[in-house]
N, C-alpha and C positions, 0 to 999 in steps of 0.2 A: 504493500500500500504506500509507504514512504518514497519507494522509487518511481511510483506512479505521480508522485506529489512532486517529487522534484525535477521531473519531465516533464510536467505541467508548466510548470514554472519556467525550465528552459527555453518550451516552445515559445510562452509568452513574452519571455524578454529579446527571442528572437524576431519577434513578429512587430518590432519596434518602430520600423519604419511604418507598417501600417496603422499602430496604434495614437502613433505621433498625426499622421496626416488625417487619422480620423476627427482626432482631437480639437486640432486644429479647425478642420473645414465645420464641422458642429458649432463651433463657438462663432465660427467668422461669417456661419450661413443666416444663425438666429437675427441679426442684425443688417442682413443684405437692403439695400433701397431706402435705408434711414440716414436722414440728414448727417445725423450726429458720426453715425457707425456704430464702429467698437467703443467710443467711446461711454457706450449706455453702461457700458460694463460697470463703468466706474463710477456713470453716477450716483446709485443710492449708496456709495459705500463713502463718499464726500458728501452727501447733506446730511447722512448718518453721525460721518464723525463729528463735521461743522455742530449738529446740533450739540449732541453731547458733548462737546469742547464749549461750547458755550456756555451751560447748563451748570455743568462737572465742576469748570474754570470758577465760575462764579461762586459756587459750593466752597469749595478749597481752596479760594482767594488764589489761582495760578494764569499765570497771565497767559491771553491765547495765544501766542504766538510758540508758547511751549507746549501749551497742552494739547494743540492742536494737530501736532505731527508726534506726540504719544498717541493719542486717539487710535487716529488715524494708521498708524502702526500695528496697532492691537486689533482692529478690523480686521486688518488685512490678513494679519495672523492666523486670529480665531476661525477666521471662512478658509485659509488652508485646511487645517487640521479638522477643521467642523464636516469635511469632506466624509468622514467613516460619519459621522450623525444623517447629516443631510443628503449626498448623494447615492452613498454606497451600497443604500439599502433596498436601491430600484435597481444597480447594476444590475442582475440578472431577470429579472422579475421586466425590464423595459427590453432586454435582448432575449426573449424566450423565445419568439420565433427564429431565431436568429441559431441559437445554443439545440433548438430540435431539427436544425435539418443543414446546418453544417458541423464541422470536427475540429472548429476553434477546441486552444486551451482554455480552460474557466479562467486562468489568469491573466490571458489576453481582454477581459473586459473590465477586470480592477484596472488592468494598467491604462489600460483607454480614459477610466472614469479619472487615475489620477491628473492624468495628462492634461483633461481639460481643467482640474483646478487648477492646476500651475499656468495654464494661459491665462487665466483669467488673474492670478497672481500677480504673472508679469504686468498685465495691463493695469492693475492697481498700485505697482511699484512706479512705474512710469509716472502716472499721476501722482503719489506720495513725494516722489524726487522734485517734481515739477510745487507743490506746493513749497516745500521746507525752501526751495531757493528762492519765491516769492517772499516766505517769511523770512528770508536771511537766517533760517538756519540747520545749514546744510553742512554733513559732517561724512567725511569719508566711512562705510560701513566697516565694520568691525572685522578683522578675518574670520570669526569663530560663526560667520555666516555662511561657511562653506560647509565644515560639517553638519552645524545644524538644520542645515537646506537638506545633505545627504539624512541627517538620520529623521528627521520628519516625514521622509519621503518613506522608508523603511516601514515606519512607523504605522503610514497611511496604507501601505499596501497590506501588510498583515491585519490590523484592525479591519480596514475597509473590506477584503476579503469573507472576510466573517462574518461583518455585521449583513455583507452580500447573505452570506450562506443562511444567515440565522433568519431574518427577513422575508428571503424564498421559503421555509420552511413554518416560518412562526407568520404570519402576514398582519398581524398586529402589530409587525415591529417597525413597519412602512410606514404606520401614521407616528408607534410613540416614539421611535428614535427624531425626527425630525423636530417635533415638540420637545424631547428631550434637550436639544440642540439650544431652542431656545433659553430655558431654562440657568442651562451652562454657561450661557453666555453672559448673563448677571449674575452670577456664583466664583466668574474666572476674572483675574483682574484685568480687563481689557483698556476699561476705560478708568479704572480707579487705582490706587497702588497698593500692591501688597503689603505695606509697613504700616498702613491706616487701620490693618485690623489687627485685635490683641486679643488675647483670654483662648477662649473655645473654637472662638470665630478664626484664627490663625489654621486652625486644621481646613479650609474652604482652601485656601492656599496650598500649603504643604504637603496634603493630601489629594492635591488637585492632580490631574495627571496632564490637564489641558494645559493649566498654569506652566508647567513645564515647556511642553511643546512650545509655549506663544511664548516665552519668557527668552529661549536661547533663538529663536529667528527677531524677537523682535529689538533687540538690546544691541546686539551688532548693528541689526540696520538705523541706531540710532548713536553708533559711534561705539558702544560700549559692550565690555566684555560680560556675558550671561552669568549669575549668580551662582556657585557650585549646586546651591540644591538645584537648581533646576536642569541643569545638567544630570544631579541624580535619579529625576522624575521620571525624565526623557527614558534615557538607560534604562531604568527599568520598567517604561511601559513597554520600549521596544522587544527586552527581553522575556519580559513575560509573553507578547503579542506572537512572537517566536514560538516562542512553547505552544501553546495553545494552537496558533495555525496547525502547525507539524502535525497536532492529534488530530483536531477535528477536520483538519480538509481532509488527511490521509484517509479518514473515517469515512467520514459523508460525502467527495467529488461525487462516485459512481452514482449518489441520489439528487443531485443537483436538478436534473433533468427532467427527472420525476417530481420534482416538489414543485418545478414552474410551471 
């Protein structure tokens, strides 16, 4: 079973080229014959942050010109990683036709799925860079944004795999993971900072697993080096996400097909 998982897996990351140009043309097709373009991409994720940078700012006496490219940062973040909540859970369940009557790898449609977040990344990035240097304040990103772009990515494919398998199988998890998502998203410090909370409330953080993930992508990209915990968060979502793939895909591929 295990060698059937990580044939899987080879096929998939061989099939790159096709999973890239999928990604690609999905993202770039939604938008075809709009004034704006690709830029719709980006807009609810800047009148998102604008508001709450303005909101938050005023809350916490922080001037916008700071808080508005943390914000903004922390968006961008959370809707990578929010990828296993939000999208990963139709991957199979939206290519069922697709998985019944050709001999794709299962892992060719996570990688698909993560491919279009990271476009959509990039188009967020682009605009994030483009704001900070209208705010004058623009800071060369941190290196530690290399690995944690690699191990985020790890991170989404094994989660998001699963939340696939679990999803096709449980179909109640279609509606609560996404909702879940929400939820997450005012529980993780995206827009506030983790040093604001103390007592019992410090476990939202520390025990957060997202905190982590959005903590080392988004601190580099704000000049700065990622906090050790969160580095330890990472590490061990990814390690555990590891284990757990390894069993239950090894377990359950064969019934994928059947459960869509």
């Amino acid at each position: 079973m295990l060698s059937k998982s990580v044939l899987d897996l080879k096929r998939g990351l061989s099939l790159y080229h096709v999973w890239l140009y999928q990604a690609y043309h999905e993202v770039s097709a939604k938008y075809k014959r709009t004034f704006l373009g690709s830029l719709w991409i980006s807009g609810a994720m800047v009148a998102t942050s604008l508001a709450l940078a303005i909101v938050m700012g005023g809350i916490m006496q922080v001037d916008l010109a700071k808080m508005l490219p943390y914000t903004m940062a922390g968006i961008i973040c959370f809707a990578l990683m929010g990828y296993v909540l939000t999208d990963a859970p139709e991957a199979f369940m939206q290519a069922a036709n697709i998985i019944k009557n050709h001999a794709y790898p299962y892992t060719y449609y996570t990688f698909e799925g993560i491919s279009r977040t990271f476009v959509v990344f990039i188009h967020n990035i682009v605009v994030f860079y483009i704001t900070v240097l209208i705010l004058r304040q623009f800071v060369v990103p941190h290196w530690q944004i290399v690995p944690a772009l690699v191990l985020v990515s790890g991170t989404m494919f094994f989660w998001g795999s699963m939340a696939s398998m679990a999803a096709a199988r449980f179909r109640d998890l279609r509606f609560l993971l996404p909702f879940m998502s929400q939820i997450i998203f005012f529980l993780t410090p995206v827009f506030w900072h983790a040093e604001s909370v103390s007592g019992w409330r410090s476990y939202i953080v520390h025990a957060n697993p997202f905190y982590g993930l959005l903590e080392i992508v988004r601190a580099p990209l704000l000049g700065n080096a990622a906090p050790f915990i969160a580095w330890q968060l990472s590490l061990v979502t990814l390690g555990v996400g590891i284990a757990l793939w390894t069993l239950f895909f090894s377990l359950n591929r064969g019934k994928i097909a059947f459960w869509i």
